[in-house]
C-alpha positions in Angstrom: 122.3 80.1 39.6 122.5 76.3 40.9 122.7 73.0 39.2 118.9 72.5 40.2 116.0 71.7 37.3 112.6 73.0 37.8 110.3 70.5 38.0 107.6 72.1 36.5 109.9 72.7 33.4 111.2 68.9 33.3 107.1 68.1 33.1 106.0 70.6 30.9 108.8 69.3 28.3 107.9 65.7 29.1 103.9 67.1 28.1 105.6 69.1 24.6 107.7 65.9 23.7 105.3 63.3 24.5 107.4 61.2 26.6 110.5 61.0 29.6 112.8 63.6 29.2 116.5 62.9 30.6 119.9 64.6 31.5 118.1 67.8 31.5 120.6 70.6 32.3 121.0 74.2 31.5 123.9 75.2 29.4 126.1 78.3 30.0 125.4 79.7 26.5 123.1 82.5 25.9 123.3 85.6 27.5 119.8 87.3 27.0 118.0 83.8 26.5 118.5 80.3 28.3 119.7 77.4 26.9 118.3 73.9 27.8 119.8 70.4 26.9 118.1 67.0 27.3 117.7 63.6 25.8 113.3 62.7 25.1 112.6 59.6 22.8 116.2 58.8 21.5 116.8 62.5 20.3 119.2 65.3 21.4 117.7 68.2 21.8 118.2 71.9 22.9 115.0 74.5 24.0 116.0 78.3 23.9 113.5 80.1 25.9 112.9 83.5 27.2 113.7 84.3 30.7 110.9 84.0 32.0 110.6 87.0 33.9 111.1 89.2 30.7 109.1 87.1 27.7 109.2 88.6 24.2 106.7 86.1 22.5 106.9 88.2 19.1 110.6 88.4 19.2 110.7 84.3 19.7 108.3 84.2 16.8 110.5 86.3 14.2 112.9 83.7 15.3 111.1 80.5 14.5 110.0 81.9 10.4 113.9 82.8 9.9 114.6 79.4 11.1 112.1 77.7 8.2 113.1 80.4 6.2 116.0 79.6 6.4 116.1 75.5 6.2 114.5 76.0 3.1 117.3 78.1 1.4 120.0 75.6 2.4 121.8 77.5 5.5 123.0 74.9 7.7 121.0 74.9 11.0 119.4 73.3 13.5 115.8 71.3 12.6 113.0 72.8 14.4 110.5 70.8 16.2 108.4 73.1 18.0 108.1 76.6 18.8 105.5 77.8 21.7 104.2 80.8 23.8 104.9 79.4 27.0 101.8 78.9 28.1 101.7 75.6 27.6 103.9 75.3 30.8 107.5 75.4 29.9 106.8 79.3 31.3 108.2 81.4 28.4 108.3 81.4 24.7 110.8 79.2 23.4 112.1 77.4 20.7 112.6 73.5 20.7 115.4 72.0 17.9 117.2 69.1 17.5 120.9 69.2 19.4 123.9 68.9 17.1 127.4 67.8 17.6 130.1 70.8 17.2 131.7 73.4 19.4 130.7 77.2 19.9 133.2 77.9 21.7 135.9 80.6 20.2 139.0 80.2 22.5 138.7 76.5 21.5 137.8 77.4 17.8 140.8 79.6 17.4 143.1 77.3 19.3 142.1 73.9 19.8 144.6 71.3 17.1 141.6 69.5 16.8 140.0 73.0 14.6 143.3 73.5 12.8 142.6 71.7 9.5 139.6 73.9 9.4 139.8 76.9 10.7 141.4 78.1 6.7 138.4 77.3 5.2 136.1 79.1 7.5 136.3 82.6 6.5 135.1 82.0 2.9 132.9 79.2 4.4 131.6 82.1 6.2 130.8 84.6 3.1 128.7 81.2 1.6 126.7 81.5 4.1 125.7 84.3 4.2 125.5 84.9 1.2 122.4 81.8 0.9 120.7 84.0 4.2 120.9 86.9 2.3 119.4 85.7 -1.2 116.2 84.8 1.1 113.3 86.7 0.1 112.0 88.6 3.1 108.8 88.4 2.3 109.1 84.4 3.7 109.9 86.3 7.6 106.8 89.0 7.1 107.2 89.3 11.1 110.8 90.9 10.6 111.5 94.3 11.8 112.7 96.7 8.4 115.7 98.7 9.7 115.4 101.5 7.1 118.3 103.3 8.6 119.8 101.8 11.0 122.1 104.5 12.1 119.6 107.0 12.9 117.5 103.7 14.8 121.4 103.0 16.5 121.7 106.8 17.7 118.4 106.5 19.0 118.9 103.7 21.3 121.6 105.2 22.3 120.5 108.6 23.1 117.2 106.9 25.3 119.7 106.6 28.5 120.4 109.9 28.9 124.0 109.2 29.5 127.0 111.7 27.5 129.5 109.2 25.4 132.0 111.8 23.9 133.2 108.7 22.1 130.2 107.5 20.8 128.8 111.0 19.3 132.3 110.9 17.6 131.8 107.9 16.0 128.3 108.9 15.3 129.5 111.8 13.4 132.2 109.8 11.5 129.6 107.1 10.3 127.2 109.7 9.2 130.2 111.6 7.3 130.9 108.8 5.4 127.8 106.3 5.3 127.5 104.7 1.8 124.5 104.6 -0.3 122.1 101.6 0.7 121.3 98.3 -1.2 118.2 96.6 -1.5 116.5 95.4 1.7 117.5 91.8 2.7 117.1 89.2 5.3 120.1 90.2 7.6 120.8 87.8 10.3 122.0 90.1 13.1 124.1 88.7 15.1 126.6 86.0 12.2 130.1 85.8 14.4 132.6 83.4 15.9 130.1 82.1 19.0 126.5 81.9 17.0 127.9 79.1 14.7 128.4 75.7 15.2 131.6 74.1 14.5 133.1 70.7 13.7 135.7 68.6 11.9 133.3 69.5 8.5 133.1 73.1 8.8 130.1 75.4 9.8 127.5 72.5 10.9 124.8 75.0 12.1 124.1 78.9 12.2 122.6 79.8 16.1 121.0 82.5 17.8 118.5 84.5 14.8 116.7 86.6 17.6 118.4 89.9 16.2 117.2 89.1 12.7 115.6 91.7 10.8 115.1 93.5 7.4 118.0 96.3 6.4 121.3 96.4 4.4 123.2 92.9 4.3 126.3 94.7 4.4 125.3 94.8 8.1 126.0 91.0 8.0 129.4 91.5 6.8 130.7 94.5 9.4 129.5 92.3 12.2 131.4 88.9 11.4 134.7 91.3 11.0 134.1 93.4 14.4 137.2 93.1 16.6 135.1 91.6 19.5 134.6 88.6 18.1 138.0 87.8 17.3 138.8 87.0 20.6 142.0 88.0 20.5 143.3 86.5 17.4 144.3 88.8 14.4 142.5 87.7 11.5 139.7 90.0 10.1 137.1 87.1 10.0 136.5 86.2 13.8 140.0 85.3 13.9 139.8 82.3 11.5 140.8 84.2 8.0 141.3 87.6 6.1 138.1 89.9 4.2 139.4 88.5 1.4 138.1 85.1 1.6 134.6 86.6 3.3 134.1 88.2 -0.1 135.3 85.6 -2.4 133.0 83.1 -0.3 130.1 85.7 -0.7 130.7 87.0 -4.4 130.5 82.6 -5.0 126.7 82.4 -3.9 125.4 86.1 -5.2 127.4 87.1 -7.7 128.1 90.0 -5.8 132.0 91.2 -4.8 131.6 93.5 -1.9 133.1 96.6 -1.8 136.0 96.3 1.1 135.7 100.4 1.8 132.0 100.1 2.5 132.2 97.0 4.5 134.7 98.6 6.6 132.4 101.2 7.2 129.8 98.4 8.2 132.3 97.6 10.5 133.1 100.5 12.2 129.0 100.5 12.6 128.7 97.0 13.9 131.8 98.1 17.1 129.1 101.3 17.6 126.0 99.0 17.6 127.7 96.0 20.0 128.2 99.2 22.1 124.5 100.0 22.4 123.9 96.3 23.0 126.0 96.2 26.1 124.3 98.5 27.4 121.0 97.5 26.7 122.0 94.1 28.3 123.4 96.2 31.7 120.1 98.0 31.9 118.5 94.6 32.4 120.2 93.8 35.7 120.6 97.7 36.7 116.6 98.1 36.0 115.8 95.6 38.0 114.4 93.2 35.1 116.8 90.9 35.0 119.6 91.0 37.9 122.7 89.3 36.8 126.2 89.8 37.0 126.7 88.5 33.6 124.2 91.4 32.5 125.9 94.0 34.6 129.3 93.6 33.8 128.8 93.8 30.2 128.2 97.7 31.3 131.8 97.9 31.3 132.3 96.2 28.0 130.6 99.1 25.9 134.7 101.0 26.4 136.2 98.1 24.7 133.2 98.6 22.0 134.4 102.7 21.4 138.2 101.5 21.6 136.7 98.7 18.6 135.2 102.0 16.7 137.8 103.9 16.6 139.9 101.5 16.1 138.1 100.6 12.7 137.9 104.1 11.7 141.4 104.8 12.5 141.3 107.2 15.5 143.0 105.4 17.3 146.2 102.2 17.5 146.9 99.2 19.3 148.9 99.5 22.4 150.4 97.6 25.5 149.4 98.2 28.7 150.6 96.6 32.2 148.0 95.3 34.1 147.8 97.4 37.0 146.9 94.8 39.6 150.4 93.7 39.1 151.6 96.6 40.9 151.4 97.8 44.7 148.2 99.0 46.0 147.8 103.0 46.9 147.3 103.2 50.5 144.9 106.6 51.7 146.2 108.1 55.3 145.4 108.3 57.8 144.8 104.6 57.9 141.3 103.7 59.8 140.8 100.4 59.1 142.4 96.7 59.8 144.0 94.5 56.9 143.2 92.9 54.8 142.2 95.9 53.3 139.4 96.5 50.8 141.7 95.6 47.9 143.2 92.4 49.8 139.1 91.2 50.1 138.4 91.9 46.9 141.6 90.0 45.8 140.6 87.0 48.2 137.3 86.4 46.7 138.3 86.9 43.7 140.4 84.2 44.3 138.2 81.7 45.8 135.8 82.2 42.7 138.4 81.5 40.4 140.5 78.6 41.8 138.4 77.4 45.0 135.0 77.3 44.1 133.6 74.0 42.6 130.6 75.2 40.4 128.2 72.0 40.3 126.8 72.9 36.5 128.6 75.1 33.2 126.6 77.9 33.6 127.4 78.2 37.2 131.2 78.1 36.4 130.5 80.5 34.1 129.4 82.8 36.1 131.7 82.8 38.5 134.6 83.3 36.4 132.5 86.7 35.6 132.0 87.4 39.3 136.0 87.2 39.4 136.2 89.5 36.6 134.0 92.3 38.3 136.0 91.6 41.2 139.3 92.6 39.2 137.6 95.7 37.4 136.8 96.8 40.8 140.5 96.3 42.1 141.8 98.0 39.4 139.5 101.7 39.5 140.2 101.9 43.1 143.8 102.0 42.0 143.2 104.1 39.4 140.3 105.9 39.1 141.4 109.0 41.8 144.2 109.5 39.2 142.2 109.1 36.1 139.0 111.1 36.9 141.8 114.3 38.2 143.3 113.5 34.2 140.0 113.4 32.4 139.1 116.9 34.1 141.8 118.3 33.2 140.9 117.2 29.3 137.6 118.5 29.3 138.9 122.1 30.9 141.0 122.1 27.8 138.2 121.7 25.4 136.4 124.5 27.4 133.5 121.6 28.6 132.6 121.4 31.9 131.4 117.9 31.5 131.0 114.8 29.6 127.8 115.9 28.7 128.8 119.5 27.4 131.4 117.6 24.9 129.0 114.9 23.9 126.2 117.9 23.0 128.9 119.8 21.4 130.4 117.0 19.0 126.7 116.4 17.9 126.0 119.9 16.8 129.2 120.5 15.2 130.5 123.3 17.9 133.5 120.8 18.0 135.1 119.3 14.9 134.6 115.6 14.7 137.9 115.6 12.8 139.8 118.2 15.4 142.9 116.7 16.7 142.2 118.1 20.7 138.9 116.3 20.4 140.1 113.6 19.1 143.2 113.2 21.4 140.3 113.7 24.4 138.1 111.1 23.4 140.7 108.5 22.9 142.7 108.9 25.9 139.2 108.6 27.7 137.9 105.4 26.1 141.4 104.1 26.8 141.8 105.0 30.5 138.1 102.8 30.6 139.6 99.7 28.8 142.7 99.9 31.4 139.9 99.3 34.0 138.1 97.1 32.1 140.7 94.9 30.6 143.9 96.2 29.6 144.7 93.0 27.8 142.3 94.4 25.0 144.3 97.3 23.9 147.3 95.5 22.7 147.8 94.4 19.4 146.2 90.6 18.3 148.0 87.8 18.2 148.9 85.9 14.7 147.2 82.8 14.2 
């Protein structure tokens, strides 16, 4: 990605907007849909379009009635201006609004002294909100998906790669175990969490990103916000800002309702699964060939952290420090054949001009880079490890009597393993967690107190 503009998108908005268009620049946010900022007739304003090599003009339609939808019940977000197919030039379906002030950003959110006087309020802020987008008739979004049950739609998705996840049938099991009864269809939003909402000195000043919208159970809502992943390290329930407490008190304000706090921990547990299915989904773009990106491809590697989330929230699992193990010597195969530096000495080196050489001329390019650097560094760290770890992981399945992932996954589904069965258990953990130390081993310690 460079820090050029396509002149055929700088015209087409100039054509949409009826005038110059200025300072037009792609932002680093969005990871399955561009971002666009630029100055036309004295406004700020933002497009969110498709990539235009995979368009989804229905999906960019669901999103434009949740946004009126949703203006008219009071949630706080963005005006609208215009919403197209593309064809009118701009080259995908999109979505035009007006650009407000505020910050998305969660490492900022959760540490920046400029959030602190409102980063206690947030949390209950947070349950307000959502509990205005759920009091939203559906009937005003008729283009919404219904998810009637979304756990048998999430296993599905899941099951359509073909690939064995010991973990994930084990936490499929789990949630089906234990699911609660359902409530009345609502508007859910989909994808409510520290990084979709827009944040200022006020509060929430806008809620982002309704292309994952659809019609099911708003507990969904509440599991979500809660995951671990978008906590971003910090130890408060909420997306690090506060605790469940003050989700429901905020919520129970707007609909009378007090949720239950067993069931939304189930919803929880649910929303770790479903993220997992989503980072996969997003790998398949670049490893399908429909969208090649190493943004999309690295989230691959992500979906471990997403099981560690699961079983984390439905307590199979604990906390726990790891050292990093790039901080320790290389192994070094004999006979050696080739010259220094040697393949983990590159990988370090370029890893290191991405992250404190290169000069990215725009955001999204920085961005980018600094997840280059990261695949680097997952790739450093499985040629150290992964001999060792695939011998151990062998050795597990031999106990169990499986020959392979796949035998285990197939026998967890059908009950020929125990779901609850301490070996299996023990086996699936200590295989999710060898994938995080890979990953990132930062991710398996305990979060820090805000």
């Amino acid at each position: 990605m460079t820090a050029v503009v396509p002149d055929s998108l700088a015209a087409a908005l100039e054509r949409v907007v009826g005038g110059p268009v200025t300072d037009l620049r792609r932002l680093s946010a969005g990871a399955s849909r561009e971002t666009w900022s630029f100055d036309a007739g004295g406004r700020a304003l933002i497009l969110r379009r498709d990539p235009p090599e995979a368009p989804e003009p229905e999906g960019m339609a669901r999103e434009a009635e949740c946004f009126r939808a949703a203006a008219r019940a009071g949630v706080p977000i963005p005006e609208l201006l215009v919403a197209g197919d593309g064809t009118d030039g701009v080259g995908s379906p999109y979505l035009l609004m007006e650009r407000l002030e505020g910050e998305t950003l969660p490492p900022r959110l959760l540490r920046a002294e400029r959030f602190a006087p409102v980063r206690p309020g947030l949390a209950r802020q947070f349950g307000e909100i959502l509990g205005r987008i759920h009091v939203i008739d559906p009937a005003e979004a008729p283009r919404l998906e219904h998810h009637a049950d979304p756990l048998a739609q999430l296993r599905e998705s899941h099951a359509a790669f073909g690939e064995p996840r010991p973990a994930m049938e084990l936490v499929f099991r789990r949630l089906a175990e234990t699911r609660p009864d359902p409530l009345p269809p609502a508007l859910v939003h989909g994808d409510f969490r520290n990084g979709n909402l827009l944040i200022d000195d006020s509060g929430v000043r806008a809620v982002l990103d309704w292309e994952l919208a659809h019609v099911g159970d708003p507990r969904e809502d509440l599991g979500w916000v809660c995951a671990r992943a978008w906590r971003f390290g910090a130890g408060p329930e909420v997306g690090g800002f506060g605790p469940r407490e003050e989700l429901f008190a905020g919520y129970e304000a707007v609909t009378g309702v007090r949720p239950d706090p067993e069931v939304a921990r189930w919803w929880e547990a649910f929303a770790c699964a479903r993220w997992a299915v989503i980072c996969r989904m997003q790998a398949e773009r670049h490893l399908g060939g429909t969208e090649r990106s190493v943004e999309m491809a690295v989230l691959g590697r992500r979906i471990a952290e997403a099981e560690h989330d699961a079983l984390l929230a439905l307590g199979l699992t604990e906390p726990v420090t790891v050292a990093d193990p790039i901080g320790g010597p290389a192994l070094v195969e004999e006979p050696v054949v080739h010259d220094r530096p040697t393949i983990d000495e590159l990988l370090d080196a370029v890893t290191g001009f991405l992250r404190e050489e290169l000069a990215p001329p725009d955001p999204r390019t920085a961005y980018l880079a600094k997840v280059a650097a990261n695949a680097l560094t997952i790739a450093r760290r499985e040629l150290r490890l992964g001999p060792g770890q695939r011998a151990e992981h062998r050795a597990r399945l031999l106990a169990l009597g499986c020959a392979d992932d796949g035998e285990l996954a197939a026998r967890i589904r059908d009950g020929a393993l125990p779901a609850d069965g301490p070996d299996v258990v023990a086996a699936v953990r200590a295989s999710v967690t060898a994938q995080v130390v890979v990953a990132n081993p930062r991710y398996l310690a305990p979060p820090h107190r805000t």
